[in-house]
N, C-alpha and C positions, 0 to 999 in steps of 0.2 A: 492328416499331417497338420501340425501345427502352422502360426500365421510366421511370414520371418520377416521380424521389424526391421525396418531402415534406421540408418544410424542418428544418434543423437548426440548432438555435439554441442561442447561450446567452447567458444573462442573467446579470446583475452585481445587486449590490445598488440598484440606483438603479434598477433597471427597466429600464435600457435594451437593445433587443433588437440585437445585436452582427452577428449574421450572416444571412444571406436564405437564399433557395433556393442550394442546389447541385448544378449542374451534373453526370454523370458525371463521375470524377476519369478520368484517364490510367492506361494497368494499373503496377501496383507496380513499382517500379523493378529491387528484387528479387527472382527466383525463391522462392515460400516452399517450407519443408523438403516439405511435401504439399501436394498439390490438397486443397481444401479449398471446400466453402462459408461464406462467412461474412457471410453475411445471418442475422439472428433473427426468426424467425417471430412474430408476433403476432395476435389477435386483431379480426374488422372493427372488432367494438364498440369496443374501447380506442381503434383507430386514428380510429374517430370522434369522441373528444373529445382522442386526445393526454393525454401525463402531462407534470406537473411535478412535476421532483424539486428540492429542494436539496442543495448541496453544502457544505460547510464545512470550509474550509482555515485554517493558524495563517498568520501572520505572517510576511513575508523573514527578520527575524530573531528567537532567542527560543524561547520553550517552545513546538511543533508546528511550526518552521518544517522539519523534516528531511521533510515527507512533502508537501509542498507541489508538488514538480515529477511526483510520483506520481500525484495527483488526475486529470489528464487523461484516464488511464483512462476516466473517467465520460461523458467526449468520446466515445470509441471505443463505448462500447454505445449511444450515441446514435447515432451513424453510422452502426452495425449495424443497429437498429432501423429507420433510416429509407431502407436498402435494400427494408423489405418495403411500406414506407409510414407508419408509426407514426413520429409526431413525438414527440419526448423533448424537453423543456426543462428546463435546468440553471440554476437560479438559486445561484449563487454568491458567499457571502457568507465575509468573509474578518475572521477575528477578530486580536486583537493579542496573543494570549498570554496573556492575564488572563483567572482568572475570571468581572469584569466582562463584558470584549469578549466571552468565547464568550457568554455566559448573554444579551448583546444583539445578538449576530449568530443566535443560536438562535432566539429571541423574532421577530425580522425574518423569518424562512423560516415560523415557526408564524402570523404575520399575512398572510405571502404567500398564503397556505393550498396550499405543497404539501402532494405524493402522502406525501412520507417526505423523507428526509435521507440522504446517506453523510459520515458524517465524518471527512473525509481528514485529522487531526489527531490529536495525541495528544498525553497528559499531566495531568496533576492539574486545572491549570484549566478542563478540560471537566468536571467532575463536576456543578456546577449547570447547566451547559447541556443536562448529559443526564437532568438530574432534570427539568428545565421538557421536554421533550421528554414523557417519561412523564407527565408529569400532565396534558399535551395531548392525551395517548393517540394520540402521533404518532409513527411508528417511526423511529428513527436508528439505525444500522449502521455500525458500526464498524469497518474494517476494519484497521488500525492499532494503535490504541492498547490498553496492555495494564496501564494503572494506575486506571482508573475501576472503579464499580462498575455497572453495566448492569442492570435490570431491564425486564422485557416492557412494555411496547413496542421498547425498547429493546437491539439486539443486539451481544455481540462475532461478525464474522464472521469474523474475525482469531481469532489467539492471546489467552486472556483471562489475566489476571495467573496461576492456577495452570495455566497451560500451560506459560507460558515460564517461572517456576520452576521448574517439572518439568523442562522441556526441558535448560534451564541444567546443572540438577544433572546429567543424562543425558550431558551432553557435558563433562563435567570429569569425571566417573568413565569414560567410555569412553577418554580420553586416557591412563589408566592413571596419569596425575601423584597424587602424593599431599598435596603442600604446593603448592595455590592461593591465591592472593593474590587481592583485589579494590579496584579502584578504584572509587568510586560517587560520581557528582555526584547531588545532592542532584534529586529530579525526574525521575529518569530512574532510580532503583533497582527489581528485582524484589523478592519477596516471600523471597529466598534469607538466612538468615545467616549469611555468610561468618565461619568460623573465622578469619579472619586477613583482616582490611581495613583501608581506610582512606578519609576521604572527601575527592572532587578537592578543591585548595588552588583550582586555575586557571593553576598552573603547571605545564606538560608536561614543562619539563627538571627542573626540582628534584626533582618525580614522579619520573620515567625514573632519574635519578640514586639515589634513594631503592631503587628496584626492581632495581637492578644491583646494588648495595650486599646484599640481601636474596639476588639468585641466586647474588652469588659467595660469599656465608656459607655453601649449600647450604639453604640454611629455605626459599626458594622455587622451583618447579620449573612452574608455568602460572601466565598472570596472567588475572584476569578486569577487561572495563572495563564498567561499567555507566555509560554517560554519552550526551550529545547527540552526535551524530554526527561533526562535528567536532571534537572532544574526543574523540574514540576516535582518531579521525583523526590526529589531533596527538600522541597519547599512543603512539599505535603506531609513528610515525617515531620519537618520542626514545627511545623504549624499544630500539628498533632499532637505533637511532646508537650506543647507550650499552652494549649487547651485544657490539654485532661479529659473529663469528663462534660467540657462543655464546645461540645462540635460544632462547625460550623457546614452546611453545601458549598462543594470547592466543585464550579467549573473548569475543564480546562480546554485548551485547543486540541485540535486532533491528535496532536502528538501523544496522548496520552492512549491512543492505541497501539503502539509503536510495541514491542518486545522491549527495547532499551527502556522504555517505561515501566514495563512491567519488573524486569531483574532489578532497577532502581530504588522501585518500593519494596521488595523482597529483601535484598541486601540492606535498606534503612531500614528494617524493620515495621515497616507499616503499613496500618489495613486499609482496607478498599471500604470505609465507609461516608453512604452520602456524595458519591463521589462522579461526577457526569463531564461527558464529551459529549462531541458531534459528528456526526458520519455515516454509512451505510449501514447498514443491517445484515452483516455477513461472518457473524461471528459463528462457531463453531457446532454452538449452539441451535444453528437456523436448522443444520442436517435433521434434526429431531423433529419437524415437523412434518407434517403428512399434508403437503401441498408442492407447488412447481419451485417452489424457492428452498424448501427443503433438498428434494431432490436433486438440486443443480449445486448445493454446497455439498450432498453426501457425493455425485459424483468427482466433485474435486477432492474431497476429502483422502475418498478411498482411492483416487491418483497418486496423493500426497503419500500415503502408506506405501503405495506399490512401489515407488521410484527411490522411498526410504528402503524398503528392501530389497534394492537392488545395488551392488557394489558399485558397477562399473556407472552410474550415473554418478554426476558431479553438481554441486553447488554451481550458480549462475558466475563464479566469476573461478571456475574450474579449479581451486584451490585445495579443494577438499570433497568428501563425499555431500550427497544430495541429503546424506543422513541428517546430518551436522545442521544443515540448512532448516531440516522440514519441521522444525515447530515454530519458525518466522515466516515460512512462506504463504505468500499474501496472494487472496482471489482478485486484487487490483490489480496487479502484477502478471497473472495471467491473463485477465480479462483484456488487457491492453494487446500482448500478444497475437488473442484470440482474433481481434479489433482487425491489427493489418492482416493476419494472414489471410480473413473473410475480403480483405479490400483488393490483396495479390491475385486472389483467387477469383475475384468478377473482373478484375483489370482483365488475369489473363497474362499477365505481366508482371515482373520485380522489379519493375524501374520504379524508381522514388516519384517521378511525376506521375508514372499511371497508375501508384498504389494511390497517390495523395487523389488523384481527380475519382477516382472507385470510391475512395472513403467518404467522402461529400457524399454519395449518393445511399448512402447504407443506414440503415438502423435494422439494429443486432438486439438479440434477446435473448432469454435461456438456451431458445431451442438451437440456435448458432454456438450455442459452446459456451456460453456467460456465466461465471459462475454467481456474478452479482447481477444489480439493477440493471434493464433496458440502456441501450448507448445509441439513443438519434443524435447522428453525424449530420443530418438534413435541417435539425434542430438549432437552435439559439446557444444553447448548449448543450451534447450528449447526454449528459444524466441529469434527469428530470430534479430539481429543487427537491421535489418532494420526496426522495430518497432519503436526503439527509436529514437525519432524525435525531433526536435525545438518547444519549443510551447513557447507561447507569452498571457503575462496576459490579459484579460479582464473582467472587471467591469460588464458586462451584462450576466446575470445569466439566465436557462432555466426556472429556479423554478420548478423542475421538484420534488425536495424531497418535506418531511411536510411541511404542512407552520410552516415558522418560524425556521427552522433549515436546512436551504440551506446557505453554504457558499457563500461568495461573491465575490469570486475571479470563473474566470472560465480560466482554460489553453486552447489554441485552436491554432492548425497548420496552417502556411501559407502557404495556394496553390498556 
């Protein structure tokens, strides 16, 4: 007889529970890169009362809408989880870009009384939502955003602001350029001070035109964009229009991993050349290799398939199928999830205080269910600097998700 999963739900902010039991799904559509298990072990006890967690995403449009179709993630370690029987519930509450809206979609998850929070969001406006998080002594995790300031309870499990300045600087001095330029919208700057910048007007061509004017004087030789995703997006086509044939290395901030980045450049018509971020090493790609880090993005991966073909699973904020979601959904996203339920599950407990005093004492690894880098919570910060690496676009995709909803963009390190 086969195994019968427990159900997987997720919840919106109004409470309403979105999805019932699910069925076994149908095998993956695609071969993953390895045989892999990808069920997460868990505990009887935990699986006896089930965890909730919260989620919190930004807005369609606006300051955190770039990480929004990533959050799904949080889908998938729930999925995971209730192959062994442990039910996950994702309550999902969805702010507007304001300081207000996060600080009362926070307040909303701290009444709910979850386990913890992943905050699939990023930008200045969560700063008092992650301060009221803290002084509820309720853990939020970060996996995203790299402009707040985070104290414990409180985690980045992402790049934290002197990460990706570091990183930043690390990839404009590897390019060998010596006059970079920077663009910066306002809200989306690093901790870097650019010798030579300027900040977005909101015009792309004028920009681009500005920047072409600067290459052909010889005083500029790399551009940096520190902006929303879109705005990178747009900035990279006219810059590119406005070039021709004489390219420039365009840095950009993490956002240019984003999905929203990617259909950006696709719909502007422009290529991924010369073209570098900063961030993990968890691209699609990684499944391809024949080592521990392979193996832990092929197990997510072939999650990512299973839960696509399965109907009755839902997208992280229940609106639609998990289909729709799975060529955004992000292993931070999960990873963060993966994070509190390993914290519920030593507490022993779903209280918000005994997940948060468990999570101090934990550091997580592949073999805990990660589909990315090591997370010591005993650490200065959970993910080790040295994670955060140079990656450089390319065009040539694993095709490892559904068909049909595999981004086109792949980030990958040069060794």
């Amino acid at each position: 007889m086969g195994r019968v999963w427990k159900p997987l739900t997720a919840i919106v902010s109004t409470g309403l529970v979105l999805s019932g039991c699910t069925p076994k799904p149908a095998p993956p559509s695609v071969n993953p890169a390895y045989p892999v298990s990808v069920a997460l072990q868990s505990s009887a006890q935990i699986q006896a009362t089930g965890v909730t967690i919260g989620v919190l995403t930004g807005p369609l449009y606006g300051e955190g809408s770039d990480y929004r179709m990533m959050a799904s993630g949080a889908t998938v370690a729930a999925f995971r989880f209730s192959l062994d029987g442990l039910t996950v519930t994702l309550k999902t509450v969805v702010d507007d870009g304001t300081a207000a809206g996060a600080a009362a979609a926070m307040q909303d998850m701290i009444d709910a009384g979850v386990a913890g929070v992943v905050v699939a969001d990023a930008g200045p406006h969560l700063q008092n939502a992650i301060a009221e998080a803290t002084a509820a002594n309720m853990c939020a995790l970060l996996p995203y955003d790299y402009s707040v300031t985070a104290k414990t309870p409180a985690y980045h499990t992402g790049a934290d602001p002197t990460m990706v300045a570091s990183a930043l600087r690390a990839a404009v001095t590897a390019s060998g350029m010596t006059h970079p330029f920077a663009v910066v919208q306002p809200g989306y700057e690093s901790t870097v001070a650019w010798a030579n910048s300027t900040q977005w007007d909101g015009d792309a061509g004028s920009t681009a035109q500005a920047i072409a004017q600067l290459v052909g004087g010889g005083q500029v030789d790399e551009l940096v964009i520190e902006a929303a995703a879109i705005t990178q997006a747009a900035l990279v086509s006219q810059v590119q229009t406005q070039l021709g044939n004489q390219q420039l290395p365009i840095v950009l901030t993490p956002e240019a991993l984003t999905p929203v980045f990617n259909d950006g450049l696709t719909q502007a018509g422009a290529v991924p050349v010369a073209m570098m971020t900063v961030g993990q090493d968890t691209s699609d790609a990684v499944a391809l290799r024949p080592d521990a880090s392979g193996e832990a993005i092929s197990a997510y991966l072939q999650s990512v398939r299973m839960a696509a073909d399965n109907p009755n699973i839902q997208n992280v904020f229940g609106d639609n199928s998990f289909a729709s979601a799975s060529g955004g959904a992000d292993a931070a996203a999960h990873d963060a999830v993966v994070a509190l339920v390993r914290a519920a599950e030593k507490a022993g407990s779903t209280s918000r205080a005994s997940v948060a005093s468990a999570l101090a004492s934990l550091s997580l690894t592949q073999s805990d269910g990660l589909a990315g880098a090591a997370l010591d919570f005993t650490a200065t910060t959970p993910l080790d600097p040295g994670a955060i690496v140079t990656l450089f676009a390319s065009p040539q995709n694993p095709g490892l998700r559904p068909d049909g909803r595999t981004t086109a963009l792949t980030w990958v390190p040069v060794s």
